[in-house]
PDB file of N, CA, C and O in Angstrom:
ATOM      1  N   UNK A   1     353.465  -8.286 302.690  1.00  0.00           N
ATOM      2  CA  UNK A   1     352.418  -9.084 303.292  1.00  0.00           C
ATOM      3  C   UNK A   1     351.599  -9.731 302.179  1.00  0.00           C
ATOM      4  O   UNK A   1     351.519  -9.247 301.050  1.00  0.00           O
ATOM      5  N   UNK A   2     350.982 -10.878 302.575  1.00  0.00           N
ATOM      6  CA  UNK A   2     350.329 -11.311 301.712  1.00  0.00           C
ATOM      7  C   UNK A   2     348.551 -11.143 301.287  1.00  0.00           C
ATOM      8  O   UNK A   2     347.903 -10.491 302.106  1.00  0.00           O
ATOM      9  N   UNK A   3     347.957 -11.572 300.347  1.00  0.00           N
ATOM     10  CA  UNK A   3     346.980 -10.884 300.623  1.00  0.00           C
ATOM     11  C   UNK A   3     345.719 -11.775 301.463  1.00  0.00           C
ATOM     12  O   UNK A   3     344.694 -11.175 301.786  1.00  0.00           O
ATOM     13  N   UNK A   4     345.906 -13.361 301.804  1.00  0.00           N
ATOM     14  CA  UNK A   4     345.118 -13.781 302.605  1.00  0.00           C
ATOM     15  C   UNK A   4     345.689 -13.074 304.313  1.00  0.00           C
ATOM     16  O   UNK A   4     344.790 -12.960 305.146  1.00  0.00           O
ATOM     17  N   UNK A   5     346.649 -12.786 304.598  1.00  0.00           N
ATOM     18  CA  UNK A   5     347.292 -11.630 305.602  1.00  0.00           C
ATOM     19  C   UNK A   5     346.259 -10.407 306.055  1.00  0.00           C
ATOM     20  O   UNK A   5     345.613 -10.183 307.078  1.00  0.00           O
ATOM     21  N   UNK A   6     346.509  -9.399 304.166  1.00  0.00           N
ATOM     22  CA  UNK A   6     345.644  -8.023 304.350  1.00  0.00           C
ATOM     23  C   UNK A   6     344.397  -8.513 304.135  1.00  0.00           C
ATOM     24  O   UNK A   6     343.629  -7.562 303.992  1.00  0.00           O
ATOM     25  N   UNK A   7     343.713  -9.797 304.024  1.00  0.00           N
ATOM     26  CA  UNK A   7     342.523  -9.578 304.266  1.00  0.00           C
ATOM     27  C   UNK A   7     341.797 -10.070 305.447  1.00  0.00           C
ATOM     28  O   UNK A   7     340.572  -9.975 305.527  1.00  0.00           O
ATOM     29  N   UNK A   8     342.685 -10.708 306.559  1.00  0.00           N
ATOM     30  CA  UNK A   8     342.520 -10.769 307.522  1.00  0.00           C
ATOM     31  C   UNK A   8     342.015  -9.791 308.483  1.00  0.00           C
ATOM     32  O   UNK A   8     341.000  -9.752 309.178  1.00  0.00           O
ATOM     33  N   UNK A   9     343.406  -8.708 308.260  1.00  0.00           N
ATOM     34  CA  UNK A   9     343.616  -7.647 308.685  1.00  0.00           C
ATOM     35  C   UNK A   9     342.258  -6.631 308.541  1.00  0.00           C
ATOM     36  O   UNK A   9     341.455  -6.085 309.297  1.00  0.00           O
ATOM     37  N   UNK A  10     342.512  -6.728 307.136  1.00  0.00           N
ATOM     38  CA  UNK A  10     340.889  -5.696 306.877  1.00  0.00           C
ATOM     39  C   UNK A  10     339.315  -6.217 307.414  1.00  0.00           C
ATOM     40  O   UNK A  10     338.453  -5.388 307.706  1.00  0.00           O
ATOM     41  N   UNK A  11     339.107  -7.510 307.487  1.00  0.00           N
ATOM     42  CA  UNK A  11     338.033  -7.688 308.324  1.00  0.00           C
ATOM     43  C   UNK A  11     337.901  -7.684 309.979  1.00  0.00           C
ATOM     44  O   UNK A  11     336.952  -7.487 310.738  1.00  0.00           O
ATOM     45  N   UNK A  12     339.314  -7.997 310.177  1.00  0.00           N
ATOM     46  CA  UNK A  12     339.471  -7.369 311.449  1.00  0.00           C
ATOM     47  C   UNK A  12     338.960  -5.756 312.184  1.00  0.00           C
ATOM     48  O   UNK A  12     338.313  -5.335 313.143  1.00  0.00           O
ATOM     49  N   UNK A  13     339.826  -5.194 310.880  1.00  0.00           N
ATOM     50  CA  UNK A  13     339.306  -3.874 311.417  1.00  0.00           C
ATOM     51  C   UNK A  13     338.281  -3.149 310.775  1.00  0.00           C
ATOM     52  O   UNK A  13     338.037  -1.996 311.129  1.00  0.00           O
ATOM     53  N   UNK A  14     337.489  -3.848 309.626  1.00  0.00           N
ATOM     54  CA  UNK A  14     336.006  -3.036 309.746  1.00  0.00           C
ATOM     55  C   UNK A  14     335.619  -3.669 311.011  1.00  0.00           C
ATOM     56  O   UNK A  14     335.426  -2.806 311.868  1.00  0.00           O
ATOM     57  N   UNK A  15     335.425  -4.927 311.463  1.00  0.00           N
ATOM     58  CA  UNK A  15     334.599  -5.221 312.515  1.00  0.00           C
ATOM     59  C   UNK A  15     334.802  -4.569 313.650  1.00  0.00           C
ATOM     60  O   UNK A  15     333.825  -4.254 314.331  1.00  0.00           O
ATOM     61  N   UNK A  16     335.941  -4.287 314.010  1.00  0.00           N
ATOM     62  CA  UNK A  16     336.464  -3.778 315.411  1.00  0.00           C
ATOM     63  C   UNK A  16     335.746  -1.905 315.224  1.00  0.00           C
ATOM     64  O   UNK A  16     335.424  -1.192 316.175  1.00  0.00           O
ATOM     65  N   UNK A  17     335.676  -1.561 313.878  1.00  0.00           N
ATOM     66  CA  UNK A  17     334.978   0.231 313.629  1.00  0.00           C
ATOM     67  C   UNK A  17     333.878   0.036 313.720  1.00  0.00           C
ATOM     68  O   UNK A  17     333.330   1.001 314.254  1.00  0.00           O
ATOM     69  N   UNK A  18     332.879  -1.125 313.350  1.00  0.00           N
ATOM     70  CA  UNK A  18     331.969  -1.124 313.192  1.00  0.00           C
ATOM     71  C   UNK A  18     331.306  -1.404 314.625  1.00  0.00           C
ATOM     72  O   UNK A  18     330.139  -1.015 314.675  1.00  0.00           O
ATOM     73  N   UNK A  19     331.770  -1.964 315.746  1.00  0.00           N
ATOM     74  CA  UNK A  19     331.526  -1.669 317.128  1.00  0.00           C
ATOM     75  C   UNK A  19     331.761  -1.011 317.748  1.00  0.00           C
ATOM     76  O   UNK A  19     331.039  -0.896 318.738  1.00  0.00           O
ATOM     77  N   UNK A  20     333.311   0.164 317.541  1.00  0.00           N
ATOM     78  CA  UNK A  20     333.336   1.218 318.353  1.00  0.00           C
ATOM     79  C   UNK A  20     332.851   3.008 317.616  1.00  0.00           C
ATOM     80  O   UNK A  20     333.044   4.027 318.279  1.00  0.00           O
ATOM     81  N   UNK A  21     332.468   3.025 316.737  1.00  0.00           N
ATOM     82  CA  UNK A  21     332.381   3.735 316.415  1.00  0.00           C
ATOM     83  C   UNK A  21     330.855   4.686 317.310  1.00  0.00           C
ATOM     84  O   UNK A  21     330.342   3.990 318.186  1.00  0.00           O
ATOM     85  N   UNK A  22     330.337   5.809 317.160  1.00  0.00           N
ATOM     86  CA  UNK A  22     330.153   6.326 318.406  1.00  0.00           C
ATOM     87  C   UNK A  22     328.768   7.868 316.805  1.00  0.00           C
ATOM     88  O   UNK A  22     328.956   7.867 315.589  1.00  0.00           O
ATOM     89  N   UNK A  23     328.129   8.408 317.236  1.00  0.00           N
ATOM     90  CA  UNK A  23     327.114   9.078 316.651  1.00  0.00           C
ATOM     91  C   UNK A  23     328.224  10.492 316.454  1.00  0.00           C
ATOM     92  O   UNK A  23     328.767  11.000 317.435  1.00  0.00           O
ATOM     93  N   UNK A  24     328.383  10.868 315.409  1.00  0.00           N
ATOM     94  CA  UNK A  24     329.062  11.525 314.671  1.00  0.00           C
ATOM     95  C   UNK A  24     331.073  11.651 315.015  1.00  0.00           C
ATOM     96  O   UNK A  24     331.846  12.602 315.125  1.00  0.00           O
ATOM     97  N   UNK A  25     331.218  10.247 315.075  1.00  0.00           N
ATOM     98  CA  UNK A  25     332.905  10.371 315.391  1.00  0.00           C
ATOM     99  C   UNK A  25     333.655  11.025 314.587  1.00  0.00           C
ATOM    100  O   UNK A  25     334.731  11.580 314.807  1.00  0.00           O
ATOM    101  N   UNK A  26     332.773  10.905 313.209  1.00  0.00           N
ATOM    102  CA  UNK A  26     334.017  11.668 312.436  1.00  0.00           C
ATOM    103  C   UNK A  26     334.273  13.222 312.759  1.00  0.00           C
ATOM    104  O   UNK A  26     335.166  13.863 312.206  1.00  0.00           O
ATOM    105  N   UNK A  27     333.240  13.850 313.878  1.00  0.00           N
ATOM    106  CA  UNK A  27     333.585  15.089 314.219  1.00  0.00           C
ATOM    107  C   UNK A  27     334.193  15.611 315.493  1.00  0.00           C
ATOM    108  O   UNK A  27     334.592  16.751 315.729  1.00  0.00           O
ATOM    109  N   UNK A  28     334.182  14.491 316.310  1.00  0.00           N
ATOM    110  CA  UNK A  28     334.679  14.281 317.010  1.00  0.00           C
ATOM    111  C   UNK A  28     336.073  14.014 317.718  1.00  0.00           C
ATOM    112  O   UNK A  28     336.232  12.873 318.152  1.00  0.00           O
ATOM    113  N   UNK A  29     337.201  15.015 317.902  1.00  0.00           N
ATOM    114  CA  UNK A  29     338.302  14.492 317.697  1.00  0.00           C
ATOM    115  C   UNK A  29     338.840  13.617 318.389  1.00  0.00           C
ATOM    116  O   UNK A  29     339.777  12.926 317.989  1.00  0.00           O
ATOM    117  N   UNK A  30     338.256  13.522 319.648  1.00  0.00           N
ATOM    118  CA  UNK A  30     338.556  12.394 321.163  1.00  0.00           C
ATOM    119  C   UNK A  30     338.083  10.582 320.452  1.00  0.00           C
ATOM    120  O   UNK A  30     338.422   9.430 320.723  1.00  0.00           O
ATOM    121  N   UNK A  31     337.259  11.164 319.577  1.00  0.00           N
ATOM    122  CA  UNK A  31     336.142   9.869 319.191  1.00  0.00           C
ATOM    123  C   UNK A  31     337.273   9.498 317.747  1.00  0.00           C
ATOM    124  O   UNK A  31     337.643   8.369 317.426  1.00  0.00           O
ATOM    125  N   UNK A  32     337.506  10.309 317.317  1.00  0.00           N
ATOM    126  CA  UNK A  32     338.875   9.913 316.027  1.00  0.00           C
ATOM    127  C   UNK A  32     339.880   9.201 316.088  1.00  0.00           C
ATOM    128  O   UNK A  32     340.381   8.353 315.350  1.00  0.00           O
ATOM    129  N   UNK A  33     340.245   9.856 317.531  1.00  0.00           N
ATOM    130  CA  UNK A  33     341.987   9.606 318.335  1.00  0.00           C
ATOM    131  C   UNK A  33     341.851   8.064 318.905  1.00  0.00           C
ATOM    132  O   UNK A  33     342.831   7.327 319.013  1.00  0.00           O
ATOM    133  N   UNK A  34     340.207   7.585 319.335  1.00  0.00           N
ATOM    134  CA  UNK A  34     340.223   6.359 320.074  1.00  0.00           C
ATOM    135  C   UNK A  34     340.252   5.727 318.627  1.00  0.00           C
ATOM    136  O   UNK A  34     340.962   4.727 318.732  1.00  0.00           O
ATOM    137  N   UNK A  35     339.896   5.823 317.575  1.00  0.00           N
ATOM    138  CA  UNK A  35     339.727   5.071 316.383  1.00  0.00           C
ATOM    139  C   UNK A  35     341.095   4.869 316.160  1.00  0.00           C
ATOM    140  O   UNK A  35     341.639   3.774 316.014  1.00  0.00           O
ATOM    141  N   UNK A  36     341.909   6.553 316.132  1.00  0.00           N
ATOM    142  CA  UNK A  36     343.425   5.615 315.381  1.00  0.00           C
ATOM    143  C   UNK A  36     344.224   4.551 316.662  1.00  0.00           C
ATOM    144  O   UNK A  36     344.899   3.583 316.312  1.00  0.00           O
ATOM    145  N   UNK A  37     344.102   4.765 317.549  1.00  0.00           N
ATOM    146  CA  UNK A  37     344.638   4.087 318.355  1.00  0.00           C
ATOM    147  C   UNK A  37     344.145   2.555 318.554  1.00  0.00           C
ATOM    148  O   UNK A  37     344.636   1.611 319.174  1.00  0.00           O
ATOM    149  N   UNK A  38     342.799   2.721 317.655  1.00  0.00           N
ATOM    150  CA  UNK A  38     342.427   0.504 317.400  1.00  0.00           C
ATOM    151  C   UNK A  38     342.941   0.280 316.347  1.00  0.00           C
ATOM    152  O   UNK A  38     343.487  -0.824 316.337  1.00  0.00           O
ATOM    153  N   UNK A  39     343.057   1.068 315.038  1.00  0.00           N
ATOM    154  CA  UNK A  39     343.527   0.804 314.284  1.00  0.00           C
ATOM    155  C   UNK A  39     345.334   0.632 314.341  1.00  0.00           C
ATOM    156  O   UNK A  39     345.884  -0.249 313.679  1.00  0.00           O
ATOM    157  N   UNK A  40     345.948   1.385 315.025  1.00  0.00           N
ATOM    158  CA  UNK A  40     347.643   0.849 315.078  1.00  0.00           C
ATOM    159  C   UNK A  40     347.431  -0.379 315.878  1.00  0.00           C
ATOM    160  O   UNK A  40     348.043  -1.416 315.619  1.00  0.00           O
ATOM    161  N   UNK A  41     346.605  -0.287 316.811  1.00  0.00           N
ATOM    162  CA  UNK A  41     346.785  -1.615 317.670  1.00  0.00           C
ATOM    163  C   UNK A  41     346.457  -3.022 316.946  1.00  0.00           C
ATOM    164  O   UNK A  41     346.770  -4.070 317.511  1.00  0.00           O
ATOM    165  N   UNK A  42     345.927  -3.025 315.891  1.00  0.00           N
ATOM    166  CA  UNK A  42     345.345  -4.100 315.116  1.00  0.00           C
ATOM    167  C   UNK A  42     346.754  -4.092 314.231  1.00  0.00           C
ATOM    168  O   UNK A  42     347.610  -4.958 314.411  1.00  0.00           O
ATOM    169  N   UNK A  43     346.899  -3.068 313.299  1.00  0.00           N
ATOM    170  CA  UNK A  43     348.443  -3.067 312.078  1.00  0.00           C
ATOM    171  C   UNK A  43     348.854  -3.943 312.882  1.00  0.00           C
ATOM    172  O   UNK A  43     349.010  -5.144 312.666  1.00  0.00           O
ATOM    173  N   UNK A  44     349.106  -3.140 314.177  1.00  0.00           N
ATOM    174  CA  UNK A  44     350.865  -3.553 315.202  1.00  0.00           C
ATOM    175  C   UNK A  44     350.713  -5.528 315.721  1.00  0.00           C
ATOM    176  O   UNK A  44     351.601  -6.353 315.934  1.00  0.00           O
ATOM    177  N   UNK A  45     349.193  -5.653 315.762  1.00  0.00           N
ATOM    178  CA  UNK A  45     348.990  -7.199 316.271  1.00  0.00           C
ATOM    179  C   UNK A  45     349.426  -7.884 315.344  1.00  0.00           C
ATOM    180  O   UNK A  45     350.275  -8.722 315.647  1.00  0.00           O
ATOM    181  N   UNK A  46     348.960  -7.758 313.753  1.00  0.00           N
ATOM    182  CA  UNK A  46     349.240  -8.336 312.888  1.00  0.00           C
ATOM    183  C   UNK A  46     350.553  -7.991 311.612  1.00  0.00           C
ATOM    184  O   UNK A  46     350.567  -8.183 310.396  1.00  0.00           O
ATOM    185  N   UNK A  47     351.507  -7.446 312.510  1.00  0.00           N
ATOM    186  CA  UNK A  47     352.592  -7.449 312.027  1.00  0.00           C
ATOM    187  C   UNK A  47     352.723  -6.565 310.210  1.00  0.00           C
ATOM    188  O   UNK A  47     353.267  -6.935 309.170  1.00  0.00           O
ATOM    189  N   UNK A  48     351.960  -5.357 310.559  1.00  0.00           N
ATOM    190  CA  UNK A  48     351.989  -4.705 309.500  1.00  0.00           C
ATOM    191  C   UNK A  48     353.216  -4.377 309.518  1.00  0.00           C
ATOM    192  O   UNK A  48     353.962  -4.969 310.297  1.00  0.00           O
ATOM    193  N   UNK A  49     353.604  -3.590 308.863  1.00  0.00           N
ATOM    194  CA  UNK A  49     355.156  -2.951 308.505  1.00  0.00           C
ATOM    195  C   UNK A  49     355.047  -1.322 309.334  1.00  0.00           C
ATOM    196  O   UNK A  49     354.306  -0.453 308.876  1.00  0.00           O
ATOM    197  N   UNK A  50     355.764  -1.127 310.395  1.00  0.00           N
ATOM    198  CA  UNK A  50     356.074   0.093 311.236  1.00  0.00           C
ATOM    199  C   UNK A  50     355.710   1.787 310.203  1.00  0.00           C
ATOM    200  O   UNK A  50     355.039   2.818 310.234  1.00  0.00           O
ATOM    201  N   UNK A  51     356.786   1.002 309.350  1.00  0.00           N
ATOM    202  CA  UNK A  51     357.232   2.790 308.527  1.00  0.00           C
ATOM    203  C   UNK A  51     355.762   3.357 307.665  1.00  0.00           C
ATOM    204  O   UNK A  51     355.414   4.516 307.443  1.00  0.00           O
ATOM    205  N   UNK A  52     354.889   1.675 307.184  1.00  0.00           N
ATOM    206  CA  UNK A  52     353.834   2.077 306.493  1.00  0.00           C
ATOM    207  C   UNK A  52     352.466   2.099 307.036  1.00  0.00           C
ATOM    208  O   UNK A  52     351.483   2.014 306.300  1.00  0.00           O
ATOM    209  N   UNK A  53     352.355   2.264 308.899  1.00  0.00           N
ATOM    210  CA  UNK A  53     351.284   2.644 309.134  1.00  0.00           C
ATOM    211  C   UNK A  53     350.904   3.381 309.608  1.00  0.00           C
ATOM    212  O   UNK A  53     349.911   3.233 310.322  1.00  0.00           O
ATOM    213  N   UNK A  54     351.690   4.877 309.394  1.00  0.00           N
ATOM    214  CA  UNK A  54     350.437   6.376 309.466  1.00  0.00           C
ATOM    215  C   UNK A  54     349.315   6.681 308.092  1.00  0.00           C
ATOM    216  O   UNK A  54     348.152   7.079 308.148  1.00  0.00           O
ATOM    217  N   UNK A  55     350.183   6.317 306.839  1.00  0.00           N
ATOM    218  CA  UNK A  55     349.741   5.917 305.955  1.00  0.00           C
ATOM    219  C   UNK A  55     348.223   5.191 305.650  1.00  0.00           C
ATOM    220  O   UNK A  55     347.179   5.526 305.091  1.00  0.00           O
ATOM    221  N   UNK A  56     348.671   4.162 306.260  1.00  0.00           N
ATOM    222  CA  UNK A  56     347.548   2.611 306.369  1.00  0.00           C
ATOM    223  C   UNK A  56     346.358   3.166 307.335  1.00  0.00           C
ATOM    224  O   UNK A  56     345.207   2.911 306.980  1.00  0.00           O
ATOM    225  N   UNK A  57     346.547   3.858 308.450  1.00  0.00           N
ATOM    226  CA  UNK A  57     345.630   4.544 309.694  1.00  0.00           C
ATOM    227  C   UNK A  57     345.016   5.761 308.822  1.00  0.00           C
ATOM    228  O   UNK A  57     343.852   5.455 308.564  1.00  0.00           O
ATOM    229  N   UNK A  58     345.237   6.620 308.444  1.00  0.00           N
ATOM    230  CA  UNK A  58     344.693   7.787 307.494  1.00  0.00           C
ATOM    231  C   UNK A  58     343.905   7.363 306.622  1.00  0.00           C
ATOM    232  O   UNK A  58     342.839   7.913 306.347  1.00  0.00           O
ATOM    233  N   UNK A  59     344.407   6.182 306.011  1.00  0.00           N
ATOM    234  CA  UNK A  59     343.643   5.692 304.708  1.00  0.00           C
ATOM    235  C   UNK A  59     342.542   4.512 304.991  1.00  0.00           C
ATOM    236  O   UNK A  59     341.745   3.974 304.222  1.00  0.00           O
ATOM    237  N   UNK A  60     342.811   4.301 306.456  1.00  0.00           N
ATOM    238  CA  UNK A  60     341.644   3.289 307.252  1.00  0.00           C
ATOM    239  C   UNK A  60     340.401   3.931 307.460  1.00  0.00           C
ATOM    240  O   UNK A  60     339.291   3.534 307.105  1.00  0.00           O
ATOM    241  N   UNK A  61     340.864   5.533 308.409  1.00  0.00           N
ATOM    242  CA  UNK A  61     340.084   6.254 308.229  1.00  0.00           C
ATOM    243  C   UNK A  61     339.445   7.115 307.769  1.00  0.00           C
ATOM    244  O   UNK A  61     338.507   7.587 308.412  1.00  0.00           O
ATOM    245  N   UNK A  62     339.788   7.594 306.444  1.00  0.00           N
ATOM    246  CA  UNK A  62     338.720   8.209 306.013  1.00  0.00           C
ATOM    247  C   UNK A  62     338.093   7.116 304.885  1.00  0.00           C
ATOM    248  O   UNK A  62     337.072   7.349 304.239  1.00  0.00           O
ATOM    249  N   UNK A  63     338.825   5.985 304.779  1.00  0.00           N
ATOM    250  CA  UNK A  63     337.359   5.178 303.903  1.00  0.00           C
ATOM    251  C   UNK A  63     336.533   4.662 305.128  1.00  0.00           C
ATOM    252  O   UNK A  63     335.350   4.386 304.926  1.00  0.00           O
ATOM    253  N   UNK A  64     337.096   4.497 306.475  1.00  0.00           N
ATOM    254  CA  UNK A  64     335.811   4.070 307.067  1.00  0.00           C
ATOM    255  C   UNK A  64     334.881   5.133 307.567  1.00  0.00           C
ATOM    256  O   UNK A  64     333.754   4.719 307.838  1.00  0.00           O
ATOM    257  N   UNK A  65     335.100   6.403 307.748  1.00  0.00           N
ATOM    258  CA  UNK A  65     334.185   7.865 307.224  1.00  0.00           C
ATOM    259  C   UNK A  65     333.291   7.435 305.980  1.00  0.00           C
ATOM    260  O   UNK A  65     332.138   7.838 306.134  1.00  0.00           O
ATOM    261  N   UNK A  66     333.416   6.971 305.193  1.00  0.00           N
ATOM    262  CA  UNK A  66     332.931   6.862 304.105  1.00  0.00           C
ATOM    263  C   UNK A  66     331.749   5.722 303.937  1.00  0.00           C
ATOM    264  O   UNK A  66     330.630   5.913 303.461  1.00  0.00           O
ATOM    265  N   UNK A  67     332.226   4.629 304.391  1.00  0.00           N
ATOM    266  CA  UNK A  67     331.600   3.661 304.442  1.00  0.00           C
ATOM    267  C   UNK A  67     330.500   3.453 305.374  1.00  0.00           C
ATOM    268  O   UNK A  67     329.482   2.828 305.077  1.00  0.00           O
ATOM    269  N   UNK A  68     330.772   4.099 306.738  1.00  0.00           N
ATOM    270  CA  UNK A  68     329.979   4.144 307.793  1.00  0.00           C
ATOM    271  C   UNK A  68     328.696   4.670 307.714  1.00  0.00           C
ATOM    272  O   UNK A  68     327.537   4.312 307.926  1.00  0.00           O
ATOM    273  N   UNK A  69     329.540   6.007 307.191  1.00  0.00           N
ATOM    274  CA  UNK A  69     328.397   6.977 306.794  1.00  0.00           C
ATOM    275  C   UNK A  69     327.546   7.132 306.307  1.00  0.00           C
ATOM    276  O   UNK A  69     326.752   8.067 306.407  1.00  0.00           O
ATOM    277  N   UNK A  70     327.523   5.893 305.421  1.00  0.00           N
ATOM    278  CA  UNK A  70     326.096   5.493 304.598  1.00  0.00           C
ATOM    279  C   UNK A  70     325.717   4.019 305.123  1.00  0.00           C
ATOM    280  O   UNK A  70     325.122   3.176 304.452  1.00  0.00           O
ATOM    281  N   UNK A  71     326.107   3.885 306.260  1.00  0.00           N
ATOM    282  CA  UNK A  71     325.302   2.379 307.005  1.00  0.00           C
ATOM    283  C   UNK A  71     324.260   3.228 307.859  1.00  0.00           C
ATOM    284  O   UNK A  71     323.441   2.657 308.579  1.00  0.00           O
TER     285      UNK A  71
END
């Protein structure tokens, strides 16, 4: 992919975390599970690569744990 592609992609999906996200999701496992499931749905819209997004979802979420967490 290219990188005007992944950076599509990536503003896509801070914006889409940054509206569903919910008062302590990261402890939450129901509140986690709805997160990975926007996040494949976004990879899968924009034609990420299949094999490399449990990967890409893990690593979505815990930097957006990270990032959130200090907004």
């Amino acid at each position: 992919m290219g990188n005007e592609e992944l950076r599509k992609i990536a503003y896509v999906l801070v914006e889409q975390l940054q509206k569903n996200v919910t008062v302590d999701w990261h402890l939450k496992e129901s509140a986690r599970a709805k997160l990975r499931v926007l996040v494949r749905r976004i990879l899968k819209k924009y034609g990420y690569p299949p094999d490399l997004a449990p990967v890409a979802i893990n690593t979505v979420l815990s930097q957006a744990e990270t990032l959130l967490r200090w907004t």
